[in-house]
C-alpha positions in Angstrom: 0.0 0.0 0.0 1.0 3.3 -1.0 1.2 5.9 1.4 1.7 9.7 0.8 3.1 11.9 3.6 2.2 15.7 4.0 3.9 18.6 5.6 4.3 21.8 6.3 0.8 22.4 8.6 0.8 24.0 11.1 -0.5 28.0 12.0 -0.7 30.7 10.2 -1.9 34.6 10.6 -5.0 35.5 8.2 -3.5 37.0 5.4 -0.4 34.8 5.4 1.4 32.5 3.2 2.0 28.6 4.3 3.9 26.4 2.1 2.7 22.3 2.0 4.5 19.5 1.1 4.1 16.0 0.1 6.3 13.0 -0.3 5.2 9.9 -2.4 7.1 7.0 -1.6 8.6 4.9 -4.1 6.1 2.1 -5.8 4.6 3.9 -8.7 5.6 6.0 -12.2 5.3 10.0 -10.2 6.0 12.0 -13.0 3.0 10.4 -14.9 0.4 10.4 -11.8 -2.2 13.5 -11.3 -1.1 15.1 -8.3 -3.5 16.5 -6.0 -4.5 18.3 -2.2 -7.9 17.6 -0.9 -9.2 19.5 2.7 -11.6 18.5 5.2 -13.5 20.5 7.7 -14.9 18.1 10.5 -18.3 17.5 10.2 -18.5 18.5 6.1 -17.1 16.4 2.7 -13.5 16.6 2.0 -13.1 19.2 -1.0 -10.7 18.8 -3.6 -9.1 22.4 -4.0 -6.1 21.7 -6.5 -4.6 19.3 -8.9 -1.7 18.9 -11.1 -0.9 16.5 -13.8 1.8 14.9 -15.3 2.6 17.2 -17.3 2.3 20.1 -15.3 -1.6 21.0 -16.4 -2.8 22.6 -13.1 -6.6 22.7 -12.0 -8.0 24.8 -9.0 -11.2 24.8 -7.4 -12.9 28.6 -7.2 -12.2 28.7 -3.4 -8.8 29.0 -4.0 -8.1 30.1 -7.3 -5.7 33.0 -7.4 -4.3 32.5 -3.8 -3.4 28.8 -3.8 -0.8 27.2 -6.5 -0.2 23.8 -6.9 3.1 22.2 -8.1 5.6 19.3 -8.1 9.1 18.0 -8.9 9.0 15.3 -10.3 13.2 14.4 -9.2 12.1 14.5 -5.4 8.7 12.9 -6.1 7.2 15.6 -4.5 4.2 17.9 -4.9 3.9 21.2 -3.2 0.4 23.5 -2.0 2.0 27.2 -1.7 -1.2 29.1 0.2 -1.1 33.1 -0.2 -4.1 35.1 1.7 -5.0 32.3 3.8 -8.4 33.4 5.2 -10.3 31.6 8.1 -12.3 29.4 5.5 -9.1 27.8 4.8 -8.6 26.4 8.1 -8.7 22.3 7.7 -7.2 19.3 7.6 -5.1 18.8 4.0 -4.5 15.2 2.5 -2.3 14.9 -0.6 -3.3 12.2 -3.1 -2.6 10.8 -5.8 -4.5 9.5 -9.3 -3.3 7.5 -12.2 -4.7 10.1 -15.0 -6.0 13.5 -14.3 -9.7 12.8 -14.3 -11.8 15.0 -17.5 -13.5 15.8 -15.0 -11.0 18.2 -13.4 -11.8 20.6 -17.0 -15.1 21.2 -14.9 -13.7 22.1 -11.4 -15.3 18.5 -10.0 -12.6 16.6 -8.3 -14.0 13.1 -7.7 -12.6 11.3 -4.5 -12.8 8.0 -6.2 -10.5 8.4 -8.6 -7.7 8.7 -6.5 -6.1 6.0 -5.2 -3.3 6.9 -3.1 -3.7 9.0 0.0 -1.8 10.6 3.1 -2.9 11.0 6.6 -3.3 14.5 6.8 -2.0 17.3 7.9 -3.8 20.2 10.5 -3.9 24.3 9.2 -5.2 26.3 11.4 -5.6 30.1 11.3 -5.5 32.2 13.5 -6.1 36.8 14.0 
């Protein structure tokens, strides 16, 4: 089993910048896989909020277009959330995860759960005044 490990959480002002990472372990092609970060709120659906495929195509959900990009290197099989203007909304929980193919589906801002298959455990933003 596959399993993707995030960092970088942690606290941030409102109005602040926070850089995530995540590490895939090896097991699978990375530079071909669509790269992803999903957040959850407890008590509400995780959202998907950005993706990235193999070939560096990026897709962003509205809640975080403009203030969130998404990236990866593919040498360090890595993928990276840099978060600019954090607001209070973006406190969560982030999971990185990983798909085969960047679902069609992404052209329509709809990032499916299900059609990624690899997943890491989490890691806590919180925001703070």
């Amino acid at each position: 089993q596959v399993q993707l490990v995030e960092s970088g959480g942690g606290s941030v002002q409102a109005g602040g910048s926070l850089r995530l990472s995540c590490s895939s372990p090896p097991g699978y092609v990375f530079s071909t896989y669509c790269m992803a970060w999903f957040r959850q709120v407890p008590g509400r659906e995780r959202e998907g909020i950005a993706a990235i495929s193999g070939d560096g195509i990026t897709y962003y959900a509205d809640s975080v277009k403009g203030r969130f990009t998404i990236s990866r290197d593919n040498d360090k099989r890595s993928h990276y959330l840099q978060m600019t203007g954090v607001n209070f909304d973006d406190a969560a929980i982030y999971y990185c995860a990983a798909a085969y193919v960047c679902s069609l589906w992404l052209n329509q801002n709809v990032f499916r759960e299900r059609d990624f298959g690899y997943w890491g455990r989490g890691t806590q933003v919180t925001v703070s005044a």
